[in-house]
MDTraj code that builds the backbone (N, CA, C; nanometers):
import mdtraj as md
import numpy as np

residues = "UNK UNK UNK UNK UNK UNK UNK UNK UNK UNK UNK UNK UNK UNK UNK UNK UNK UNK UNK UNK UNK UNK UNK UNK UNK UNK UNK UNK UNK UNK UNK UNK UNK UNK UNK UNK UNK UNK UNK UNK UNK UNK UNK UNK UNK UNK UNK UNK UNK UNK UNK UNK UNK UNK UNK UNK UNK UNK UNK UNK UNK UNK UNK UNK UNK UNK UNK UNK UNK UNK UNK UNK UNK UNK UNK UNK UNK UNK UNK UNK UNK UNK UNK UNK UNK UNK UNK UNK UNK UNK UNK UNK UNK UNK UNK UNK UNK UNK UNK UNK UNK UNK UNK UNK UNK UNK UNK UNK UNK UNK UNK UNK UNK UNK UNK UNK UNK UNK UNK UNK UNK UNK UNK UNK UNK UNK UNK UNK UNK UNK UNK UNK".split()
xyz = np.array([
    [11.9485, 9.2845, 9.2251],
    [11.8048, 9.3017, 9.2212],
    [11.7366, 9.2053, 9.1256],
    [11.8277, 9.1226, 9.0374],
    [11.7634, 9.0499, 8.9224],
    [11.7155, 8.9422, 9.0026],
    [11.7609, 8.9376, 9.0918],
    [11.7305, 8.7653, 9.1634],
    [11.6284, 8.7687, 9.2450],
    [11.5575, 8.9166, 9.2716],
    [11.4379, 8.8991, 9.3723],
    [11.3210, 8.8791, 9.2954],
    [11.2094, 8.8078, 9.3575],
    [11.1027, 8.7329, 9.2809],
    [11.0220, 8.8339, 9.2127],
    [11.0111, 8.9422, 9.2774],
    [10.9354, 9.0803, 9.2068],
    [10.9909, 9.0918, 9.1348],
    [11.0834, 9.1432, 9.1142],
    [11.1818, 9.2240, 9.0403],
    [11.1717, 9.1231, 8.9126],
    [11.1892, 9.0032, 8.8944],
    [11.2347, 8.9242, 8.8160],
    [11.0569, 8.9218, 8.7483],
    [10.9456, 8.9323, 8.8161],
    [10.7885, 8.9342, 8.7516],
    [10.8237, 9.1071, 8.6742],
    [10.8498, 9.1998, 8.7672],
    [10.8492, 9.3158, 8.6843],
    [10.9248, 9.3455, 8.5694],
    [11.0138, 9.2427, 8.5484],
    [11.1246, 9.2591, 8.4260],
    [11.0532, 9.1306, 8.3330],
    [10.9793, 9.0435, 8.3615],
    [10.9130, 8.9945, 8.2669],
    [10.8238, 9.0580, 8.2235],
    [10.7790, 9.1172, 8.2814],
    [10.6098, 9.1936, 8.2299],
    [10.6711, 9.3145, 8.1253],
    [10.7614, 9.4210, 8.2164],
    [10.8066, 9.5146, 8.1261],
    [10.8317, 9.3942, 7.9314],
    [10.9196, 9.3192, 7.9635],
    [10.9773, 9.2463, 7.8441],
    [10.8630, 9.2034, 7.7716],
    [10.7329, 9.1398, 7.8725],
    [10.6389, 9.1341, 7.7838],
    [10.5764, 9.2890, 7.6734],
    [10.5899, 9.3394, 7.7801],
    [10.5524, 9.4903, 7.7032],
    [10.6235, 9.5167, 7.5797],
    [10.7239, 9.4644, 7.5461],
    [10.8363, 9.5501, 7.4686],
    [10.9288, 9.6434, 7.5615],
    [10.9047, 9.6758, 7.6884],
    [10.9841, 9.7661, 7.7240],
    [11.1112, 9.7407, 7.7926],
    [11.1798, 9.8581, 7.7595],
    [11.3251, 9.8283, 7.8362],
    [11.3542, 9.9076, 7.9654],
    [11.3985, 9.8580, 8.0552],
    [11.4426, 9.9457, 8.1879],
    [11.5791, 9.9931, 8.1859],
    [11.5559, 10.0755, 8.2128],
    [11.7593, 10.1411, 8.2416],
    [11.7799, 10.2253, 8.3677],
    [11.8835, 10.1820, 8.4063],
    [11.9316, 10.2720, 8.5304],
    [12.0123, 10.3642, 8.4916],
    [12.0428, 10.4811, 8.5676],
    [12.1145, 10.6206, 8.5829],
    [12.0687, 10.7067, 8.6436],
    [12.1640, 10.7687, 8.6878],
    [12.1678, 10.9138, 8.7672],
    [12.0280, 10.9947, 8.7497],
    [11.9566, 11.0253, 8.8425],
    [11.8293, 11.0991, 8.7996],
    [11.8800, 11.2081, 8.9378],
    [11.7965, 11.3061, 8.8715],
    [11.8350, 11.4253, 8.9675],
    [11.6853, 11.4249, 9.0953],
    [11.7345, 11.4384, 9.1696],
    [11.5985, 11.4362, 9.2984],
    [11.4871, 11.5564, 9.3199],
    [11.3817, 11.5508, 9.2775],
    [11.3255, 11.4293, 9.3725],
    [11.3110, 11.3325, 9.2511],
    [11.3159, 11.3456, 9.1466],
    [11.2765, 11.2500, 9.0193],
    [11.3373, 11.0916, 9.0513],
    [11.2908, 10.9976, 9.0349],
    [11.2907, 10.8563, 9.0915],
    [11.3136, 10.7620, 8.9992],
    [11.2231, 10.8246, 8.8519],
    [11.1876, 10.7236, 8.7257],
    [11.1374, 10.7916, 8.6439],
    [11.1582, 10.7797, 8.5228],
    [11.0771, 10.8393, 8.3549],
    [11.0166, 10.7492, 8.3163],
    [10.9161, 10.7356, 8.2561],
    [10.9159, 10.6659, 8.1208],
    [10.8756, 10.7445, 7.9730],
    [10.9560, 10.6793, 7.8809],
    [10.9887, 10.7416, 7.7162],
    [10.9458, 10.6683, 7.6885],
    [10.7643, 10.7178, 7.6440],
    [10.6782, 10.6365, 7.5577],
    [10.7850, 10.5978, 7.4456],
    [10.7940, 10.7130, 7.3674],
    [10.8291, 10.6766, 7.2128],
    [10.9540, 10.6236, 7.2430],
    [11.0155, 10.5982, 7.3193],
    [11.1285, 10.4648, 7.2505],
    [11.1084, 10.3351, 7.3903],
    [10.9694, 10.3130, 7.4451],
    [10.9284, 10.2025, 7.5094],
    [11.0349, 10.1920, 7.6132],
    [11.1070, 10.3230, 7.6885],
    [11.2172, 10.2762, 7.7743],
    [11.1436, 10.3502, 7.9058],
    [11.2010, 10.2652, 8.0066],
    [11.1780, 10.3115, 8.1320],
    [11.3052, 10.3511, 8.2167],
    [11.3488, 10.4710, 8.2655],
    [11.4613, 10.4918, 8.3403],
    [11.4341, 10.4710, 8.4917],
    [11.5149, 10.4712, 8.5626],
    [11.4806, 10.4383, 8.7050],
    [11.6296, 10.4735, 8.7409],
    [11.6366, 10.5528, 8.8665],
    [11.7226, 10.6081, 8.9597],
    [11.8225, 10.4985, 8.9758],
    [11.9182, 10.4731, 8.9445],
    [12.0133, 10.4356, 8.9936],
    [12.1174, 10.3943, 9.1086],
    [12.0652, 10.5349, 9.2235],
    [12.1036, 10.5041, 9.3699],
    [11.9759, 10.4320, 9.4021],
    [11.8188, 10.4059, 9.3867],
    [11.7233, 10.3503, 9.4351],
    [11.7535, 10.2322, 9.5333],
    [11.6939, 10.1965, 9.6442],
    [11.7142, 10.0642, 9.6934],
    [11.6221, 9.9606, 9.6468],
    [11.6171, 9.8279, 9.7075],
    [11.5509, 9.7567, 9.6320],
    [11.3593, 9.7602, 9.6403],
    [11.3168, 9.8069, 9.7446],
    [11.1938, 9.8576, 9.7820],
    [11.1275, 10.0062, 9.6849],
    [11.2285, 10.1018, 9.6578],
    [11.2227, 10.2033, 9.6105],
    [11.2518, 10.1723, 9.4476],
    [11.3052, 10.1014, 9.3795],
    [11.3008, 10.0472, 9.2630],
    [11.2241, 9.9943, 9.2468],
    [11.1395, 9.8517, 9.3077],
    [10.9980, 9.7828, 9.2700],
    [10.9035, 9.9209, 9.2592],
    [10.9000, 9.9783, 9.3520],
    [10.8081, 10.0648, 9.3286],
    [10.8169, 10.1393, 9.2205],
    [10.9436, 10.2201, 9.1742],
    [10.9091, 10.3431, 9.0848],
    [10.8834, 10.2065, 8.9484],
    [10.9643, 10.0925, 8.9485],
    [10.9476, 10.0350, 8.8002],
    [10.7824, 10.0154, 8.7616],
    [10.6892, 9.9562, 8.9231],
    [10.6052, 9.9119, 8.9063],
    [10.5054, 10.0124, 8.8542],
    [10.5304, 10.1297, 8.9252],
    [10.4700, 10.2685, 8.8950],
    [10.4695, 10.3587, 8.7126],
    [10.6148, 10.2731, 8.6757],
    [10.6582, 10.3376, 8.5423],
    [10.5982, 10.2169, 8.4671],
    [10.5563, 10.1389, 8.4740],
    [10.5421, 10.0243, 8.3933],
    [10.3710, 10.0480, 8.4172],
    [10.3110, 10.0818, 8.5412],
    [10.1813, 10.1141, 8.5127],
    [10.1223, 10.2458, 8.4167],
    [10.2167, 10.3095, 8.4031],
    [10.2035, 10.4505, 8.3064],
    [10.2039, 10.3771, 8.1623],
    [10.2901, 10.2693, 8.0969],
    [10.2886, 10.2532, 8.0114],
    [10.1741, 10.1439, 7.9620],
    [10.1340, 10.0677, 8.0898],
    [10.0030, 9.9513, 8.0438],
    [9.8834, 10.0358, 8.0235],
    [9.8799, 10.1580, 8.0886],
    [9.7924, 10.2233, 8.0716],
    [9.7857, 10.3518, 7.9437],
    [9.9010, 10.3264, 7.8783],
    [9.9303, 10.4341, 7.7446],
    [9.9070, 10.5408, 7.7848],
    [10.0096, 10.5437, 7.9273],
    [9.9852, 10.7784, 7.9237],
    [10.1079, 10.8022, 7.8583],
    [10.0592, 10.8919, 7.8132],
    [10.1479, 10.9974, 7.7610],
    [10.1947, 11.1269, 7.8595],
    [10.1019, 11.1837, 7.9661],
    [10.1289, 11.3099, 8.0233],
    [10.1013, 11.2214, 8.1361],
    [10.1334, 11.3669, 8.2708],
    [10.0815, 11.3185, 8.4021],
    [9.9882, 11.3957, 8.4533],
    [9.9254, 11.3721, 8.5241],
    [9.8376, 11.4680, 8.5870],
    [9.7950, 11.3478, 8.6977],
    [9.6746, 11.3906, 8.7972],
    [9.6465, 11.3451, 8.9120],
    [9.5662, 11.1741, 8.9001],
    [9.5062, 11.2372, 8.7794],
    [9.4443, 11.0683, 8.7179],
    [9.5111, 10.9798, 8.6558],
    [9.6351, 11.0203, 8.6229],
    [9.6730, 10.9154, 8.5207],
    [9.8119, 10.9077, 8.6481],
    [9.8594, 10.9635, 8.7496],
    [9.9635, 10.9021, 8.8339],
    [9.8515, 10.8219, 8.9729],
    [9.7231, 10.8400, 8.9746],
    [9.6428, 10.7623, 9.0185],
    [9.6646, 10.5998, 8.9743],
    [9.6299, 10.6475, 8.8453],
    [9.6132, 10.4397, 8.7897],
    [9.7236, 10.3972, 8.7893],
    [9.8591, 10.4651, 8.7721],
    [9.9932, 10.4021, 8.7939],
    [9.9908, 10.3557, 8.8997],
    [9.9500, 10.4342, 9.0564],
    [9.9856, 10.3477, 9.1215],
    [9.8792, 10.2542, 9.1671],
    [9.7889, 10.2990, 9.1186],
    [9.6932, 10.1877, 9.1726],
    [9.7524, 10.0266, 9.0681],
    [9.7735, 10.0289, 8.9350],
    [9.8599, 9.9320, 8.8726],
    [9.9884, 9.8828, 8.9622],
    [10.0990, 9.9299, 9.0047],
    [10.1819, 9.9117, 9.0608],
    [10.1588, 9.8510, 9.1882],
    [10.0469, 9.8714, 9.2777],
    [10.0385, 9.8317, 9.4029],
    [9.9609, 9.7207, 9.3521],
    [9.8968, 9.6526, 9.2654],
    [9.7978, 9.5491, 9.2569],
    [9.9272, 9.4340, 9.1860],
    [10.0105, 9.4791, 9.1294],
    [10.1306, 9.4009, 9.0504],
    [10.2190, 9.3615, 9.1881],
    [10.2497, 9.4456, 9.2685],
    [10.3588, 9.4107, 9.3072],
    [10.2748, 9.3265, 9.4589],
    [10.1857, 9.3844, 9.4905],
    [10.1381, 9.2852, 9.6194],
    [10.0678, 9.1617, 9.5952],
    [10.1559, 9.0670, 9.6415],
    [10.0962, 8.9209, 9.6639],
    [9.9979, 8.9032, 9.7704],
    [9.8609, 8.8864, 9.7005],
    [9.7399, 8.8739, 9.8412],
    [9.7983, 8.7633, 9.9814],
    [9.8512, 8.6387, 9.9225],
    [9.8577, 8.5872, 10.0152],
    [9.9940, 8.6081, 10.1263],
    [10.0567, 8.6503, 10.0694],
    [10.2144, 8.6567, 10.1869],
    [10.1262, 8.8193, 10.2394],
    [10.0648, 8.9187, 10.1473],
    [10.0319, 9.0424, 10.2490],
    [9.9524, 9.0025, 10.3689],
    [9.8340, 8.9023, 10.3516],
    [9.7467, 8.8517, 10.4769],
    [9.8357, 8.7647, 10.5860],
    [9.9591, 8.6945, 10.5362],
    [10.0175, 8.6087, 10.5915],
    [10.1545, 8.7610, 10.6586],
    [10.2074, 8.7981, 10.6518],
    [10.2616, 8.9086, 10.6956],
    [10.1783, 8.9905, 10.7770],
    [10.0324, 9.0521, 10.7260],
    [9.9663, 9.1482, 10.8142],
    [9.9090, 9.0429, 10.9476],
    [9.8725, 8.9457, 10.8983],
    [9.8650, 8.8534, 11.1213],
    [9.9579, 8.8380, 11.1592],
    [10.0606, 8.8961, 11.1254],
    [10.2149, 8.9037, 11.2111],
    [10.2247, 9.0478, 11.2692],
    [10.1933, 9.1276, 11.1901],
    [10.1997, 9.2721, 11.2348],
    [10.1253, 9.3728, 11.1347],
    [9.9741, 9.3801, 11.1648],
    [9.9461, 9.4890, 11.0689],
    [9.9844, 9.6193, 11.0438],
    [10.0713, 9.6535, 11.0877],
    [10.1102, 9.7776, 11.0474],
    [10.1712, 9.8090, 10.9218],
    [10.1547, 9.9134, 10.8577],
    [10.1868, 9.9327, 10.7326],
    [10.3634, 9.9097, 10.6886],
    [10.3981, 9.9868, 10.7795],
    [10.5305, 9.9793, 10.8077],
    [10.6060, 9.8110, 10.7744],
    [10.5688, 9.7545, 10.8741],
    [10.5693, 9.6450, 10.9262],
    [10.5743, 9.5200, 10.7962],
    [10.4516, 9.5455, 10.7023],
    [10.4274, 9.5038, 10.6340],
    [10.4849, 9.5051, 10.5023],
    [10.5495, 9.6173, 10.4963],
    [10.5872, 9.6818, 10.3880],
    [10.7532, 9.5983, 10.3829],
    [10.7815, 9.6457, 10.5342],
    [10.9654, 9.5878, 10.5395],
    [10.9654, 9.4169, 10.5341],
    [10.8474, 9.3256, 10.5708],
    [10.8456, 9.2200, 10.5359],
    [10.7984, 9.1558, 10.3765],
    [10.7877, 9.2147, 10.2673],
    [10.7340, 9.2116, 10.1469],
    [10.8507, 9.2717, 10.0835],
    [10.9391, 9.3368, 10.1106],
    [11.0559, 9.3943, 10.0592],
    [10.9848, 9.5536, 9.9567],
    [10.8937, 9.5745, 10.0408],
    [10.7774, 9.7021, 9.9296],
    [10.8006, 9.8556, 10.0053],
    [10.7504, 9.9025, 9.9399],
    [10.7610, 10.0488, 10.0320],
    [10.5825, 10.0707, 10.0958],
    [10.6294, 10.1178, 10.2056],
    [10.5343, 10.1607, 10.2766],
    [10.3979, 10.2256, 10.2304],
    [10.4334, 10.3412, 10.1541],
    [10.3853, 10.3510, 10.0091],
    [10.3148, 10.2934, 9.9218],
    [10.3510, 10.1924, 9.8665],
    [10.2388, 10.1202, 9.7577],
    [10.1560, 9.9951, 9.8395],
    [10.2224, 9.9869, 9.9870],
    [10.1504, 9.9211, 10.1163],
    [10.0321, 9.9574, 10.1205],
    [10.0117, 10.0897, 10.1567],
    [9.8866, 10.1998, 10.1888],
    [9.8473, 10.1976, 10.0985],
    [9.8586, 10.2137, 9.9350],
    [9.7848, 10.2008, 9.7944],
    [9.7058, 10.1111, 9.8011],
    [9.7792, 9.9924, 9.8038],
    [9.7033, 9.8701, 9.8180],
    [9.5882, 9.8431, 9.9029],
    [9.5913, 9.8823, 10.0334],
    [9.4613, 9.8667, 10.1354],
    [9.3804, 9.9694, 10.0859],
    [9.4293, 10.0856, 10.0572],
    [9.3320, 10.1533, 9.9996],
    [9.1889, 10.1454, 9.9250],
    [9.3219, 10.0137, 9.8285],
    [9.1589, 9.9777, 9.7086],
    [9.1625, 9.8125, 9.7367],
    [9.1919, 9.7442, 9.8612],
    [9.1613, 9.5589, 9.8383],
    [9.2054, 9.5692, 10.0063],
    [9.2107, 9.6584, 10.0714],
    [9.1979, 9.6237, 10.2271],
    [9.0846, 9.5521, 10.3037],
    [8.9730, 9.6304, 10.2347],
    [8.7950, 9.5912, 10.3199],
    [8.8109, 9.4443, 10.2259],
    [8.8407, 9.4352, 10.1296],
    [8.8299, 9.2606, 10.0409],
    [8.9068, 9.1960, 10.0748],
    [9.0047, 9.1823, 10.1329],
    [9.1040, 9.1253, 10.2122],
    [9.0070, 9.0237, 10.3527],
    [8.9825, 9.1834, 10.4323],
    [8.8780, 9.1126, 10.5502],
    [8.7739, 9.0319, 10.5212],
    [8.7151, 9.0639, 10.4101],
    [8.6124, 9.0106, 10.4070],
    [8.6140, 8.8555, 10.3253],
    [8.7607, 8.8110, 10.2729],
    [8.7895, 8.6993, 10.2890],
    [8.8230, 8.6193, 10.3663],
    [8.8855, 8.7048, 10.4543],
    [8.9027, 8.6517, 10.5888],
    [8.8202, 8.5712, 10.6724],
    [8.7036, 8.6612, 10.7039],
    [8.5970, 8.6589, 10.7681],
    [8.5076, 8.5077, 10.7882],
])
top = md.Topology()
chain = top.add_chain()
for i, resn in enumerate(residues, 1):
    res = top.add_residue(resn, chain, resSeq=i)
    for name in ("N", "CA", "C"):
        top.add_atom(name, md.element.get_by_symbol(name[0]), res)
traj = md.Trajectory(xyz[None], top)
């Protein structure tokens, strides 16, 4: 996973942070932690490589954003952080005139379907309208 181009931006950024990532056994449905007070981020261990960008990008948005707890607003800005980090505007427009489907899009970006839909959510209508 060190060698994919995300992966290798999300392990710089974490490093910029101070933070460290670690893998291990997490019990399901749990995916990823992050331990403010010792700047570490855990992440599932069986994860694939789509399902790891995501939870890191997701755990690394909890910490740019200094939560401490979770609740509906603060796993909001994670992923809204995570889906703006990990999607590249131009390969998503260059992928979605191949096949807009979320799906589609998601398995060509190496992303989950998931932070796919995040993303149009909040830069879909700005997308088109660069297009345009």
């Amino acid at each position: 996973m060190d060698r994919h181009p995300i992966a290798r931006r999300l392990h710089a950024e974490a490093e910029r942070l101070g933070l460290t990532i670690k893998r291990a056994p997490l019990e399901p449905p749990l995916r990823g932690a992050s331990v403010p007070a010792l700047d570490l981020i855990i992440v599932d261990q069986a994860l694939v490589l789509p399902q790891y960008l995501e939870t890191c990008g997701h755990e690394i948005g909890h910490a740019v954003h200094g939560h401490g707890c979770t609740d509906p607003h603060t796993e909001a800005q994670a992923w809204r952080w995570a889906s703006n980090f990990l999607v590249n505007v131009d390969e998503y427009a260059r992928s979605e005139r191949i096949n807009p489907h979320p799906a589609s899009i998601a398995q060509d970006l190496d992303l989950t379907t998931n932070i796919i839909i995040e993303w149009q959510r909040h830069h879909g209508s700005q997308l088109l309208t660069k297009a345009a």
